[in-house]
C-alpha positions in Angstrom: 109.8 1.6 -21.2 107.0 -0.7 -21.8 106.1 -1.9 -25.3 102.6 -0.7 -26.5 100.3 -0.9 -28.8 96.9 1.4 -29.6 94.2 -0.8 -31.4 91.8 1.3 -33.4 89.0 1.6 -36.2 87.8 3.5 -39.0 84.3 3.4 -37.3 82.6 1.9 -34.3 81.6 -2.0 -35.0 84.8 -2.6 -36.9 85.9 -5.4 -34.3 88.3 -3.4 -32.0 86.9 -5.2 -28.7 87.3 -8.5 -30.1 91.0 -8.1 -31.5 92.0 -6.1 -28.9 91.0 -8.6 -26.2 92.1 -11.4 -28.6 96.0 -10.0 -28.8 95.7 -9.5 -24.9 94.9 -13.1 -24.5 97.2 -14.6 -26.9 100.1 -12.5 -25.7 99.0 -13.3 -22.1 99.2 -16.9 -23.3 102.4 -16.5 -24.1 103.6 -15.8 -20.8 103.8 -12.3 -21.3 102.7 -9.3 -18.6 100.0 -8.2 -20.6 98.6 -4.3 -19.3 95.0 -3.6 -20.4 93.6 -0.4 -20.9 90.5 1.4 -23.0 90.3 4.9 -24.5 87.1 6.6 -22.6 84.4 5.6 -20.2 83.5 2.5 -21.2 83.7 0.3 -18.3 82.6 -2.9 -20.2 85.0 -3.8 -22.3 88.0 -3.6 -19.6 86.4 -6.5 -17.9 87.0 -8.4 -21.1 90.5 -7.1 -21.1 90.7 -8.0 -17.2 89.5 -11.8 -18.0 91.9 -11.9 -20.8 95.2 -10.7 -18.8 94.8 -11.3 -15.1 95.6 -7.2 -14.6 92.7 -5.2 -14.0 91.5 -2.8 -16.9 92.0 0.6 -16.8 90.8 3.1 -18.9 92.5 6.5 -20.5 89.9 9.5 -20.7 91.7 12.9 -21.5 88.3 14.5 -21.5 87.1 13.0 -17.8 91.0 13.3 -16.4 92.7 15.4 -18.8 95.5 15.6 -21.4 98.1 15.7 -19.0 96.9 12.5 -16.8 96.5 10.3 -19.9 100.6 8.9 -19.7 100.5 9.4 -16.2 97.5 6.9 -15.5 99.1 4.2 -18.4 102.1 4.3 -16.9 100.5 3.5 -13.0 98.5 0.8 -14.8 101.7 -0.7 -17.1 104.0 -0.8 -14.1 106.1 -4.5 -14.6 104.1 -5.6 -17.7 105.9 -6.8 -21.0 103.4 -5.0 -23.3 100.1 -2.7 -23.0 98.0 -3.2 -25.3 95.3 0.1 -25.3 92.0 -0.6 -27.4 90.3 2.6 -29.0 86.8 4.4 -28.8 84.9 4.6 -31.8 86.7 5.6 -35.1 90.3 6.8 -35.0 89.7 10.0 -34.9 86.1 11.0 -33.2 86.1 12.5 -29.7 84.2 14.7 -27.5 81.0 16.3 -29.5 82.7 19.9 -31.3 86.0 19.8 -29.6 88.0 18.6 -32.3 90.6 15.3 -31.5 89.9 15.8 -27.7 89.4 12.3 -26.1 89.9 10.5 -29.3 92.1 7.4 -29.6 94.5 9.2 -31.9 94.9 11.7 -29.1 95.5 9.4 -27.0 97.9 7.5 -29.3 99.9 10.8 -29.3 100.5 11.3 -26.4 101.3 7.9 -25.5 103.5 8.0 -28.8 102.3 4.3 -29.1 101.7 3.0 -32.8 98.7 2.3 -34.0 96.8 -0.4 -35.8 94.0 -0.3 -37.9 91.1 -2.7 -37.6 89.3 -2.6 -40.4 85.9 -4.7 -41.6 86.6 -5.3 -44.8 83.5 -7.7 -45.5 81.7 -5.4 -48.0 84.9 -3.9 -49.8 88.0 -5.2 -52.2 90.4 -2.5 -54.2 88.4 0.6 -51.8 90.6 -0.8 -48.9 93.8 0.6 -49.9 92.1 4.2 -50.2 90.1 3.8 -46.7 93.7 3.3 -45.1 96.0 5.8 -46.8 93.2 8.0 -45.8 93.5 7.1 -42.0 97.1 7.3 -42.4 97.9 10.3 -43.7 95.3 12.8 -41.9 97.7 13.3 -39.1 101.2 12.7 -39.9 101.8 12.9 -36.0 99.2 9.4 -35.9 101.7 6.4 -36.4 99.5 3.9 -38.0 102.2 0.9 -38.2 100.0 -1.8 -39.5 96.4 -3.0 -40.7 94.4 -6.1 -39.6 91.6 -7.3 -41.9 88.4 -8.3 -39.8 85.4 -10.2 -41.7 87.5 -11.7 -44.6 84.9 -13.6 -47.1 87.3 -16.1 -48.6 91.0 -16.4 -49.9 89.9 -15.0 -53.0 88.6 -11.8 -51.1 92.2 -12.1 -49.2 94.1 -12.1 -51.8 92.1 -8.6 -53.5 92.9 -6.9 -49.8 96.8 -8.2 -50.0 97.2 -6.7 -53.6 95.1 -3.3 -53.1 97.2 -2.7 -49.8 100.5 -4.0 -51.4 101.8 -0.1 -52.4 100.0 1.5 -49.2 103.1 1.7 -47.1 100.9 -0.3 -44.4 102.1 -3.5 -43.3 99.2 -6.6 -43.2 99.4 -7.5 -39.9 96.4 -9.7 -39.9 93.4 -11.7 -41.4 90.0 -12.9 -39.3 87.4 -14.9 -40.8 84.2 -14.1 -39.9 83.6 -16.0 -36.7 80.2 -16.3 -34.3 82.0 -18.5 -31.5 84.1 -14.9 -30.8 81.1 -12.8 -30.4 79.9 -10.8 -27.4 76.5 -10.5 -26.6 75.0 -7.2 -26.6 72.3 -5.2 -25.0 70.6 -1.8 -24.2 73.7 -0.4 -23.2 76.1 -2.6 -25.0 78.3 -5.6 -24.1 76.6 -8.0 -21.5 79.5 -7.7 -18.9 81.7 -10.4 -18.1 80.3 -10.8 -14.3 76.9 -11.7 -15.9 78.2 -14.4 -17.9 81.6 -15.7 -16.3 81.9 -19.1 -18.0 80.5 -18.0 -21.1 83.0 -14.9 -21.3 86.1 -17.2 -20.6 84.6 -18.9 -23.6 84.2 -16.2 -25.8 88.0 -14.8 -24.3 89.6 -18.3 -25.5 87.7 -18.1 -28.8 89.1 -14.6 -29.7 92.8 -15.5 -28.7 92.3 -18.5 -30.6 91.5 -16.4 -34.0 94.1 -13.8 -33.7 96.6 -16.9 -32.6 95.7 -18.2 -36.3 95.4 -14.8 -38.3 97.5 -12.7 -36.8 101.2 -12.1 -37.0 101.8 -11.8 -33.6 106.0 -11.7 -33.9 105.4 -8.5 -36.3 102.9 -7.2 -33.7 105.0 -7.4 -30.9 108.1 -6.0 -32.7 106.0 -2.9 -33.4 104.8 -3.0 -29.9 108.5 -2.7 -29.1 109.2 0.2 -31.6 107.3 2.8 -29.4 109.8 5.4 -28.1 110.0 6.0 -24.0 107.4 7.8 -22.1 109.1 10.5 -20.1 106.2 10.9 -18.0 106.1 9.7 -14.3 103.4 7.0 -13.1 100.8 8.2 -11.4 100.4 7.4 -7.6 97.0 7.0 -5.5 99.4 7.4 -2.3 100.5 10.8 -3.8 97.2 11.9 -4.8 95.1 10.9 -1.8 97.8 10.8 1.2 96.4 9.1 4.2 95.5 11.1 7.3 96.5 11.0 11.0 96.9 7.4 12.1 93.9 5.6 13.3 91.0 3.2 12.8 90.6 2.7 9.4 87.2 3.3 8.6 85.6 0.4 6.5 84.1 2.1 3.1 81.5 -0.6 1.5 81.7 -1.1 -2.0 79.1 -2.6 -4.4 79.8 -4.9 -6.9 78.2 -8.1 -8.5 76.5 -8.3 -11.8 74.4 -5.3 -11.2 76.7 -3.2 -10.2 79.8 -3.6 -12.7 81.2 -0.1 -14.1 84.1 1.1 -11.5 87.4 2.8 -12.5 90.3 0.5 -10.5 91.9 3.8 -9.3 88.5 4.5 -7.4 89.4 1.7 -4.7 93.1 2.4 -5.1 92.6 6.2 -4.0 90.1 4.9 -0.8 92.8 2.5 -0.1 95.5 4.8 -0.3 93.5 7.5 1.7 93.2 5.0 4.5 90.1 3.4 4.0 89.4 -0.2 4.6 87.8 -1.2 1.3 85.3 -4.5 1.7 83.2 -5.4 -1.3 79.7 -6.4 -1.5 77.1 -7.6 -3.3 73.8 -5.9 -3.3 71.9 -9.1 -5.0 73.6 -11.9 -2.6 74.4 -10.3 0.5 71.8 -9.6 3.1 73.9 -7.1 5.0 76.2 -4.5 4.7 80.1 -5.5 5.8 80.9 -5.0 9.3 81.9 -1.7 10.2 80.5 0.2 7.5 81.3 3.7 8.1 80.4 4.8 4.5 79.3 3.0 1.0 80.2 3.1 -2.6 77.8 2.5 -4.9 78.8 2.6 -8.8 77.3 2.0 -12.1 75.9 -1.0 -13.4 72.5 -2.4 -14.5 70.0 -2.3 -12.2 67.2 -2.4 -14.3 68.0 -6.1 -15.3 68.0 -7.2 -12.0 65.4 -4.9 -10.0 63.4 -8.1 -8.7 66.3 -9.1 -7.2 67.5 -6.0 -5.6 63.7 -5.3 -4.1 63.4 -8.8 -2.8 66.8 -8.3 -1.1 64.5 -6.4 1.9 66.8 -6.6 4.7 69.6 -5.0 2.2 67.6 -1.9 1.2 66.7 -1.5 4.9 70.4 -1.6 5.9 71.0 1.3 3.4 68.5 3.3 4.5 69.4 3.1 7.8 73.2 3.5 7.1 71.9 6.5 4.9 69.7 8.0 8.1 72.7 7.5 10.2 74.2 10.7 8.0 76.9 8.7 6.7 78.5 9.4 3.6 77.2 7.6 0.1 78.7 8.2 -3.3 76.4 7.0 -5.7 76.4 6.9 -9.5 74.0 6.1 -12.2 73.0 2.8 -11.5 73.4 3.4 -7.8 71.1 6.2 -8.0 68.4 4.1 -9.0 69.3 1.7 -6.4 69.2 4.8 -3.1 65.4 5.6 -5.7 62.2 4.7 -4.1 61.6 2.7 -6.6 62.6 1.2 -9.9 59.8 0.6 -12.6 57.9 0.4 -9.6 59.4 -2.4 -7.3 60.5 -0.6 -3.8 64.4 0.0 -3.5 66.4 1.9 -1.0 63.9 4.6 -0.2 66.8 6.7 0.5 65.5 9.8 -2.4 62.3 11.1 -2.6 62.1 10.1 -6.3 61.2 7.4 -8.7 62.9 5.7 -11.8 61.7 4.1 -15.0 63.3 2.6 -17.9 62.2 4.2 -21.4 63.7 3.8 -25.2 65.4 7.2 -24.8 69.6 7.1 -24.7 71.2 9.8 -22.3 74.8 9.5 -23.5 77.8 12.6 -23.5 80.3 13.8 -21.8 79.6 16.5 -18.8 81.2 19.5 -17.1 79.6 19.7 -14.2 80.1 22.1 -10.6 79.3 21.0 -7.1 76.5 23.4 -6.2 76.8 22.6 -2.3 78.7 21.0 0.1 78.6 16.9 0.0 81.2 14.2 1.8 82.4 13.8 -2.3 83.0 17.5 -3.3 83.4 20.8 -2.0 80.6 23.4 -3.3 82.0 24.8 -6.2 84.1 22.3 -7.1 84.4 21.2 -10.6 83.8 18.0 -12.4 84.3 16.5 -15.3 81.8 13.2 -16.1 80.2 11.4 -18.3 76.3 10.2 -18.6 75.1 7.1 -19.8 71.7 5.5 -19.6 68.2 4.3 -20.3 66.8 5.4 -17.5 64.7 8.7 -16.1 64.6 9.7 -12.8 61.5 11.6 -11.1 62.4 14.5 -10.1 65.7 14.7 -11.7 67.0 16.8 -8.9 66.4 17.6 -5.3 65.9 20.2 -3.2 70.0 20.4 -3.3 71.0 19.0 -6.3 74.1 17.4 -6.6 75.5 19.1 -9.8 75.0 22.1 -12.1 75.7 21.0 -15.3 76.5 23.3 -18.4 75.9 20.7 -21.5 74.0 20.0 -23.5 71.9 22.6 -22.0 72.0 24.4 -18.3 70.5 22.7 -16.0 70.9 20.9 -12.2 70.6 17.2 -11.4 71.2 14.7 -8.9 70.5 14.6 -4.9 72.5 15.9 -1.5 70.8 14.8 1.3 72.8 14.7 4.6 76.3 12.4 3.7 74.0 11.8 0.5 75.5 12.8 -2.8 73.3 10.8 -5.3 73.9 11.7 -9.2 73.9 10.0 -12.7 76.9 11.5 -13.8 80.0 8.9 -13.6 83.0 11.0 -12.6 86.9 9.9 -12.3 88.1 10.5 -8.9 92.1 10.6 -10.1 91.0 14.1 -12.2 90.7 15.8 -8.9 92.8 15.3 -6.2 91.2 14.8 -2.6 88.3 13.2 -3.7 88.7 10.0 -1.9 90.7 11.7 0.9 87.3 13.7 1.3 85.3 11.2 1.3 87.4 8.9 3.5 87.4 11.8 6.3 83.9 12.1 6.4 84.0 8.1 7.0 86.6 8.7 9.9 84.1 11.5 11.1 
């Protein structure tokens, strides 16, 4: 049983990020075991969440992992905290493109039968509040929305007009924010500046929003609905379960890249290595001149490359040690940003040389959820096997696909993409490796070779 709470908007740009992280912090604050978790891909905001709570931030995709892994994957991630608090993706209600409440936050809600509050910016309305929230409360009477928190509130006077058009609504006032700069995440081409970029900063901006919801929110009548949410019945998911390790041995060391320009991994990724009897040792591609001793195989996630592409060309003995460890057949998982990174170049500085291609950045957003199929044999799939993932960039790659792509993908048109090239597999498409079991004891064999 562990008390939870699903923080959620009528739209994108409400303020969910900043409450959300704001509760965890003033919660954590409290001495509470705070669990931290985000509805879909985003890896961003969960390292907010992780700055905010000391737990790391784990997200809850029912489209990339599926309805049934959703309570499974919260309840691995909630295991000895005191209260989860789950932030939402975009309004309540919007999910996948045309497959109705799929990978939504009030799916997710359900089936974590966690109550929900509503976030709503409130800077440009009075009276209309009231009908914007019966609304949102009504349109699924399975949704439990226990309580509203005003964001952007003008002045008392404009208080006061919220308190008395929500007075008959049913819905509790939970909180009021001011408009406040000093809470305020920078953003960019692909949203939020992530926390490694801006550490101090971040534990600024962290204290700031715990600070605000400390002073306008009812945290007593938060935590009691927190506390309301019924048990889960479903069992916690387990990377030893899921990715059992194999005969006793060596472990082989399995390089990961981290750093500020390489900042989206799922927690569960290194858990399942771990688990699967890897040796996990992290690096940094923009500070470290060598790969870990040992390396039998390298991990190399999403991130943002394209901000720090002198750095990553200038890092020469790096980008040799890839290609070498690349050459040597070993196996290499790389998403999105490391793509571009194994690219012969990025906007025309040399990188890893590993493909036979070449990336740029351009104004254009790639952004959607995939279904994708392994179309040949790779150390990170079997052919045939099938994928769920999720693409996300500003980027093109030239050619999109080689000779044996890694992927046929069915949305939003046919098409292949992505690279196998001996223990290659090279793709933009981020995938969750706890959606299909003996990914990472796959790829940890082909380590152990």
């Amino acid at each position: 049983m562990v008390a939870r709470l699903v923080i959620a908007a009528p739209s994108s740009g409400a303020g969910k990020t900043t409450v959300a992280t704001g509760l965890m912090a003033a919660f954590a604050g409290r001495g509470l075991a705070v669990s931290p978790h985000k509805v879909g891909p985003d890896y961003i905001d969960p390292g907010y969440h992780a700055l905010a709570t000391g737990r790391p931030g784990r997200n809850l995709d029912a489209y990339m992992c599926g309805t049934g892994l959703v309570a499974p994957l919260f309840a691995h991630g909630a295991a000895g905290a005191d209260l989860a608090v789950v932030e939402g993706v975009m309004g309540l209600y919007d999910g996948a493109a045309g497959q109705g409440e799929l990978a939504s936050t009030a799916q997710v809600a359900k089936l974590l039968r966690a109550p929900v509050v509503l976030v709503v910016d409130a800077s440009s309305q009075s009276r209309s509040v009231a009908a914007l929230v019966h609304g949102f409360a009504s349109w699924d009477p399975e949704v439990r929305i226990g309580g509203v928190i005003l964001n952007k509130v003008a002045t008392d006077r404009h208080e006061h007009l919220l308190r008395e058009a929500l007075g008959g609504s049913g819905v509790p006032v939970l909180g009021v924010l001011r408009r406040a700069p000093a809470v305020a995440t920078p953003s960019r081409h692909l949203g939020l500046v992530p926390v490694a970029e801006r550490q101090a900063a971040a534990v600024e901006a962290v204290a700031a929003q715990a600070e605000q919801v400390r002073a306008g929110c009812d945290l007593e009548a938060l935590l009691a609905l927190a506390r309301s949410a019924p048990p889960l019945s479903a069992p916690a998911w387990s990377p030893e379960a899921e990715a059992p390790a194999g005969p006793p041995g060596a472990r082989p060391v399995v390089a990961v890249a981290g750093g500020a320009a390489f900042t989206f991994s799922y927690a569960e990724h290194t858990e399942l290595l771990a688990a699967a009897g890897a040796e996990v040792v992290p690096f940094d591609p923009l500070r470290d001149e060598e790969l870990p001793d040992g390396t039998r195989g390298l991990v190399i996630g999403g991130g943002f490359p394209e901000v720090y592409g002198a750095e990553l060309s200038a890092n020469e003995r790096l980008r040799k040690a890839v290609a070498e460890l690349a050459a040597s057949g070993a196996p290499l998982a790389a998403e999105c940003a490391g793509l571009l990174y194994l690219a012969r170049s990025l906007d025309g500085r040399p990188m890893c040389g590993v493909l036979a291609a070449d990336a740029r950045m351009t104004e254009r957003l790639t952004l959607g959820y995939r279904d994708a199929v392994a179309l040949g044999d790779s150390p990170l799939a079997a052919a045939g096997t099938r994928m769920r993932g999720h693409e996300f960039h500003r980027t093109v790659l030239e050619p999109g696909a080689g000779p044996e792509p890694a992927w046929g993908l069915r949305q939003p048109e046919p098409r292949v993409e992505g690279f196998t090239v001996g223990g290659v597999h090279a793709s933009y498409l981020h995938t969750h490796w706890a959606a299909v079991p003996g990914t990472a004891r796959r790829f940890t064999e082909h380590c152990a070779g």
